[in-house]
C-alpha positions as CSV (number, residue, x, y, z in Angstrom):
1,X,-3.2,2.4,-45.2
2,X,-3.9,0.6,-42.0
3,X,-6.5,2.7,-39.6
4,X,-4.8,2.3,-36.1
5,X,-7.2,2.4,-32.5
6,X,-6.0,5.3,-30.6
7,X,-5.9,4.9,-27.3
8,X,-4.7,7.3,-24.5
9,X,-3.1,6.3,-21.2
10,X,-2.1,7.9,-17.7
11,X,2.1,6.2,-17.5
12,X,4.5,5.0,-19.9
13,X,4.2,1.6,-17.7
14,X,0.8,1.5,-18.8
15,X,1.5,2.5,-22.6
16,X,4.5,-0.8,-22.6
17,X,1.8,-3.3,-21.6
18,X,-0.1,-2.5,-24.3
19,X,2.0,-2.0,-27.3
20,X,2.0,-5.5,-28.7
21,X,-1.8,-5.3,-29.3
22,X,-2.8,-5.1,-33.2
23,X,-4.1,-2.2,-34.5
24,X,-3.6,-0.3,-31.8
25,X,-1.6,3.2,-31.4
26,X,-1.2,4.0,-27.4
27,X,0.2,7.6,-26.1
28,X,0.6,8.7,-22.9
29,X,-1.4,11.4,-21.7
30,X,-1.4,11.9,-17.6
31,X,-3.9,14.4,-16.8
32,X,-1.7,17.3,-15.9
33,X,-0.5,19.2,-18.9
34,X,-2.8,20.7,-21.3
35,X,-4.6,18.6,-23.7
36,X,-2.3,17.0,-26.5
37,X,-3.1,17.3,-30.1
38,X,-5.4,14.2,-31.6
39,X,-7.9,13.9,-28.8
40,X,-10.3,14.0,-32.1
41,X,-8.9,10.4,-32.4
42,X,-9.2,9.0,-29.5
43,X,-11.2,5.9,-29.1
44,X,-10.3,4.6,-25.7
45,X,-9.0,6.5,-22.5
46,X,-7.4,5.5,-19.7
47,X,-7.7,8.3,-17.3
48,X,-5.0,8.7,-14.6
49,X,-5.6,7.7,-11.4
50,X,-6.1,11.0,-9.8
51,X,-9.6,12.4,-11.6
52,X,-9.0,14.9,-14.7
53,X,-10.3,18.7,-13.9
54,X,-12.3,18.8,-16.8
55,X,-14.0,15.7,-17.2
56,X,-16.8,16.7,-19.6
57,X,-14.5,18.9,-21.8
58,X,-12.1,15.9,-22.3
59,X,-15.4,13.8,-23.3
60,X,-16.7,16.4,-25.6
61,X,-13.3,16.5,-27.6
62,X,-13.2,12.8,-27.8
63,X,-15.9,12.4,-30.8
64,X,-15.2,8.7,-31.2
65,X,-14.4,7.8,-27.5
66,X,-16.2,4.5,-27.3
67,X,-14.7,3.1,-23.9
68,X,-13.3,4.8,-20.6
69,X,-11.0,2.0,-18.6
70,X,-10.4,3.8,-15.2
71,X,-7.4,2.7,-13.2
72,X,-9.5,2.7,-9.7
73,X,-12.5,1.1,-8.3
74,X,-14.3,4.0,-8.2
75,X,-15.8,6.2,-11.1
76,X,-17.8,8.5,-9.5
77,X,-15.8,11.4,-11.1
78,X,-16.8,10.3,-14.7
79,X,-20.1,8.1,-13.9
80,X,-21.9,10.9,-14.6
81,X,-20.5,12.6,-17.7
82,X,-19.9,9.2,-19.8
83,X,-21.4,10.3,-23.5
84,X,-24.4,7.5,-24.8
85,X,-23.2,4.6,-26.7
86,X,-19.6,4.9,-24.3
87,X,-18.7,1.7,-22.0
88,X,-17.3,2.9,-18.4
89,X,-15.3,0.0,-17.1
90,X,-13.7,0.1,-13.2
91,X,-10.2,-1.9,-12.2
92,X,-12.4,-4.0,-9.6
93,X,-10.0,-7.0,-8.5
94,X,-6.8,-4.3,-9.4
95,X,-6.4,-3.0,-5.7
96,X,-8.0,-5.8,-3.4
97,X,-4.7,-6.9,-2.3
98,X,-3.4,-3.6,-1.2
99,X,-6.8,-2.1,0.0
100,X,-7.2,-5.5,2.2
101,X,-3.6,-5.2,3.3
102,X,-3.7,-1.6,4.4
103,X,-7.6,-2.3,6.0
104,X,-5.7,-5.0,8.6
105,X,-2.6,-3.4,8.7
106,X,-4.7,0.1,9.8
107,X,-6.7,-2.2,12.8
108,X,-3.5,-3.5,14.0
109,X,-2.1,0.2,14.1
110,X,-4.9,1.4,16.2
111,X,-5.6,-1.5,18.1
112,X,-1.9,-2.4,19.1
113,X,-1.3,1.5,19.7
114,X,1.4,1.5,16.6
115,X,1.4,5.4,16.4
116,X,1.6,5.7,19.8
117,X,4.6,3.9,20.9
118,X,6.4,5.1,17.3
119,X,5.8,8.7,19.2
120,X,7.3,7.5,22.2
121,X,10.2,6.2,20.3
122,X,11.2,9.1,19.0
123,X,10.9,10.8,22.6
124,X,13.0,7.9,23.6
125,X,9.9,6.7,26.5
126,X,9.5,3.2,27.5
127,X,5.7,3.1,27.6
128,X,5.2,0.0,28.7
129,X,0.9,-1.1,29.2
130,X,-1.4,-3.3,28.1
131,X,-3.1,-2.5,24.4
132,X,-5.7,-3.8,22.6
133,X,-5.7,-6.7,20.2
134,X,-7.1,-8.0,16.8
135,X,-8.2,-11.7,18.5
136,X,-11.4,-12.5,19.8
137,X,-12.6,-9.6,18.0
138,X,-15.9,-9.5,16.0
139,X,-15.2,-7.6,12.3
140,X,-18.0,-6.5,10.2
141,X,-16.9,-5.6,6.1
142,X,-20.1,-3.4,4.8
143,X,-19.3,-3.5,1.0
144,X,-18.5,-6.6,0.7
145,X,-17.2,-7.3,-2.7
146,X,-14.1,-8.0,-3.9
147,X,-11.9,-6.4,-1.7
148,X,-14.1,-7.6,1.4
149,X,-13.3,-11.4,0.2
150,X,-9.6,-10.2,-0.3
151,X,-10.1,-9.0,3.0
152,X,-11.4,-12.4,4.9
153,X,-8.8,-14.0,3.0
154,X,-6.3,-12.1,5.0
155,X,-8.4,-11.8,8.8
156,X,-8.3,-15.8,8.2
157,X,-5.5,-16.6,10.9
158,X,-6.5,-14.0,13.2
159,X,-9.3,-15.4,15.4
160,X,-12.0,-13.0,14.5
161,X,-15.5,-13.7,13.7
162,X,-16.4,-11.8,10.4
163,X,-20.3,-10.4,9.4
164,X,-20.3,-9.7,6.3
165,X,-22.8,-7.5,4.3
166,X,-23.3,-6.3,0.6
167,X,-26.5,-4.1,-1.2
168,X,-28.2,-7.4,-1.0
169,X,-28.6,-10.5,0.8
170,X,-27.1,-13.9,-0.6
171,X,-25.3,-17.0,0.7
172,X,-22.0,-17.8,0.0
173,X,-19.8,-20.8,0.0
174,X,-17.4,-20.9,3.6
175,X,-13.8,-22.0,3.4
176,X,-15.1,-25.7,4.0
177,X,-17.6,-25.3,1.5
178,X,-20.4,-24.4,4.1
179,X,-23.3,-22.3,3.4
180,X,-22.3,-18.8,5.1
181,X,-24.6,-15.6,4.9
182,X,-24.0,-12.1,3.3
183,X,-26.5,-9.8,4.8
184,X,-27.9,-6.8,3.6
185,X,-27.8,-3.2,3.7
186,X,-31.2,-3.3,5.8
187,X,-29.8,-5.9,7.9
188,X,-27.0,-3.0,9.4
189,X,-28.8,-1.0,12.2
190,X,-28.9,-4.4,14.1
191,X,-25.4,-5.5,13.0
192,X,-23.5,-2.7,13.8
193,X,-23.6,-2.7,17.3
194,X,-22.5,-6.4,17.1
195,X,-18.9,-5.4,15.9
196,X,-15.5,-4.3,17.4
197,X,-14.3,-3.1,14.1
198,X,-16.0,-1.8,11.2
199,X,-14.4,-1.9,7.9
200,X,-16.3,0.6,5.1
201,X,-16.1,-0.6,1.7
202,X,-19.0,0.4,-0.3
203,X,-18.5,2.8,-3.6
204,X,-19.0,6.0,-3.5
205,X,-22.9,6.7,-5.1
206,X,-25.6,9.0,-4.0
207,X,-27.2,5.9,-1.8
208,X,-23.7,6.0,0.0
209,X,-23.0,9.6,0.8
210,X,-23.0,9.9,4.2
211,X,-24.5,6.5,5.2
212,X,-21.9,6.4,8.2
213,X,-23.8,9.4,10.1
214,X,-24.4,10.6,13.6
215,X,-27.5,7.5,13.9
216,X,-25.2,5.0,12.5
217,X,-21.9,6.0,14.6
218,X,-24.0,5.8,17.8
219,X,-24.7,2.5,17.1
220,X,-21.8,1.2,17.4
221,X,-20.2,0.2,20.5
222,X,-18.0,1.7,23.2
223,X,-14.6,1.9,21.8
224,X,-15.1,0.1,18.2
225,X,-13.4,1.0,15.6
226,X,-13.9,2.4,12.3
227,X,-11.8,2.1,9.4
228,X,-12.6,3.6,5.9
229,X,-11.4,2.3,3.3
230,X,-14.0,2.7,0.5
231,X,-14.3,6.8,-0.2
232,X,-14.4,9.9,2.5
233,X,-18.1,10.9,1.2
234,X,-19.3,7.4,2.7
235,X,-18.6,9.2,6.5
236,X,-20.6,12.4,8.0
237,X,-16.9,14.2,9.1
238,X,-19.1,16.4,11.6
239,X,-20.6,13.1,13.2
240,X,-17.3,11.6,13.6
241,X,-15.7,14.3,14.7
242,X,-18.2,14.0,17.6
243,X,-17.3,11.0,18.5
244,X,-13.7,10.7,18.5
245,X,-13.5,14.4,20.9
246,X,-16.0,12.0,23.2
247,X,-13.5,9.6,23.1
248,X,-16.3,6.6,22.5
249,X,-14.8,5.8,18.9
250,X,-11.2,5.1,17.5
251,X,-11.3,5.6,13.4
252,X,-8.9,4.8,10.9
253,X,-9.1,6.5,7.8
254,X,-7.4,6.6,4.3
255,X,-10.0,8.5,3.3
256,X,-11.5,11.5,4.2
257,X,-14.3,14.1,3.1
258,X,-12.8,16.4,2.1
259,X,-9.7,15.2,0.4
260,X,-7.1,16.4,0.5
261,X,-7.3,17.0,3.9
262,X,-6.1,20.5,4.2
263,X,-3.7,21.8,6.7
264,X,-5.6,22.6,10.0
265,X,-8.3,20.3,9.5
266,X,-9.8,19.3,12.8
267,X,-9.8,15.5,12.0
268,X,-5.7,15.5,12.0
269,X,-5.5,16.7,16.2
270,X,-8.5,14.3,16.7
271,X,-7.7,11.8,19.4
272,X,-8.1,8.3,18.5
273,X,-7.4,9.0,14.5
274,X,-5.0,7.2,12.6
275,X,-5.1,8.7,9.0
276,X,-3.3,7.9,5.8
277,X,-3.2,10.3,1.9
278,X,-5.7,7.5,0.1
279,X,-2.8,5.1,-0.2
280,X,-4.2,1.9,0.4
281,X,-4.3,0.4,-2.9
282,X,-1.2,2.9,-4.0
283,X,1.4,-0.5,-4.2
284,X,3.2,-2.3,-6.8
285,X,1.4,-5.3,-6.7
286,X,-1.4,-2.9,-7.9
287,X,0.6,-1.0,-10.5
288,X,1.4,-4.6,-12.0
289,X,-2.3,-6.0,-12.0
290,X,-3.6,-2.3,-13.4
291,X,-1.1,-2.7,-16.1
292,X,-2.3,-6.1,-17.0
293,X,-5.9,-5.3,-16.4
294,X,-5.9,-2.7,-18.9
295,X,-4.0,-5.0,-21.5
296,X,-6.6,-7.6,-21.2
297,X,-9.6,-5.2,-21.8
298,X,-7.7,-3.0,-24.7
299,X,-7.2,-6.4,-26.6
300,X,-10.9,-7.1,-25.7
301,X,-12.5,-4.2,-27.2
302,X,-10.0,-4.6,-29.8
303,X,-11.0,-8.2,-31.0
304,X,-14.6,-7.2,-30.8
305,X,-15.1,-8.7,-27.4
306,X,-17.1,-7.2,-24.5
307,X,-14.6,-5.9,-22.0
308,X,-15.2,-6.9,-18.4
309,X,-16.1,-5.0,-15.3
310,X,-18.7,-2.7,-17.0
311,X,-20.4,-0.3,-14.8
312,X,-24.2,-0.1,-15.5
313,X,-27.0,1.5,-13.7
314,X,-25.8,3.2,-10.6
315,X,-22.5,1.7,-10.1
């Protein structure tokens, strides 16, 4: 009798790229019904893309769960429940190209007044002035990994002049092959007041949690604008709150702490807000590079291979 690998993922989309591996038995399992039979079996999960409510239960009825491949970036929700001897992997590289798309589509919104004249449309009011504009524009990307090179990929015809900084300093080969510099975290209360727009990309982690506060907002410059694409922890919601009533800051926000943002919350009737439900890497270019992400590290572990984008330490 042949002994099959279970494995248990979020979307029948998900469970069809996978069901040509050998040795493995896939079933679906999306996070919102009660727990299936055979979790006993279950060697790698897939979690859905929207965090399960009982992480740690799930764990504990998973005796042989030996690898957890999450469909996001982030895995704050499970970092710190994964059992000894279990690999955590992230879907870095899944969602740059809709995270960077939605990051420059969001500064074009603000920045070109989008929201504004699609309110006036609907009134049926020619508002005819000047706005602002992407060009000539300095952009600094803190968290700048993947989806920050996605990113500059995509600012590359529009005329900005990028600063770029990671958790540490390194170099980094230009577009002609020229030496360009990645600064570091220590390098930002200098940097910061440099930019027009800053774009948040960093992971969600204890270092992070409120790294955008009330020191670092005032540091920026009259009218900049912040866009957060990385988590809504990342940004003190008090300290930008502040800011935006002042009218010295413009945000733009797919995420937000907290999240869901309920009904009532002051941050939707801020001025200068342009806010979006965490959609930003919600695309099907996404869906399709998920799907054959999680196919290439299922027939990985499978094989007896080390699967890739393993999380170690603190992210």
């Amino acid at each position: 009798m042949v002994c099959l690998m279970m494995i248990w993922v979020p979307s029948v989309e998900i469970a069809e790229a996978v069901t040509d591996i050998p040795g493995v038995e896939c079933r679906v399992h999306d996070g919102r019904d009660p727990m299936p039979p055979g979790a006993e079996e279950v060697e790698v999960l897939v979690p859905p893309l929207i965090a399960l409510a009982d992480i740690p239960g799930m764990f504990a009825a998973m005796p042989k769960l030996r690898m957890v491949q999450t469909v996001s970036a982030g895995v704050e929700p499970y970092l710190p429940h994964i059992p000894d001897g279990v690999l955590l992997c992230n879907a870095r590289g899944a969602h740059d190209a809709g995270t960077a798309e939605w990051a420059v589509g969001a500064m074009l919104a603000v920045l070109r007044e989008f929201p504004g004249f699609a309110v006036a449309q609907r009134a049926g009011e020619w508002t005819y002035h000047h706005t602002g504009t992407l060009a000539d524009s300095t952009v600094l990307i803190v968290g700048y990994g993947s989806i920050g090179a996605a990113l500059e990929r995509r600012l590359a015809g529009f005329e900005v002049e990028l600063i770029r900084v990671a958790r540490t300093p390194r170099e980094m080969a230009g577009p002609g092959g020229e030496p360009v510099p990645v600064h570091g975290e220590a390098e930002l209360p200098r940097l910061v007041p440099r930019a027009d727009v800053v774009v948040l990309l960093v992971p969600s982690t204890p270092a992070t949690a409120a790294m955008v506060d009330a020191a670092f907002l005032a540091r920026m410059r009259d009218g900049a604008l912040l866009v957060n694409a990385a988590r809504g922890p990342v940004v003190d919601t008090g300290a930008l709150l502040a800011e935006l009533r002042s009218g010295r800051l413009r945000a733009a926000l797919d995420v937000t702490e907290p999240e869901p943002l309920p009904r009532g919350h002051p941050l939707w009737s801020a001025p200068g807000v342009f806010i979006t439900p965490h959609v930003a890497g919600s695309t099907p270019a996404s869906l399709r590079r998920v799907k054959d992400l999680v196919y290439a590290q299922v027939a990985r572990y499978a094989a007896g291979e080390r699967p890739v984008n393993v999380i170690t330490g603190a992210y």
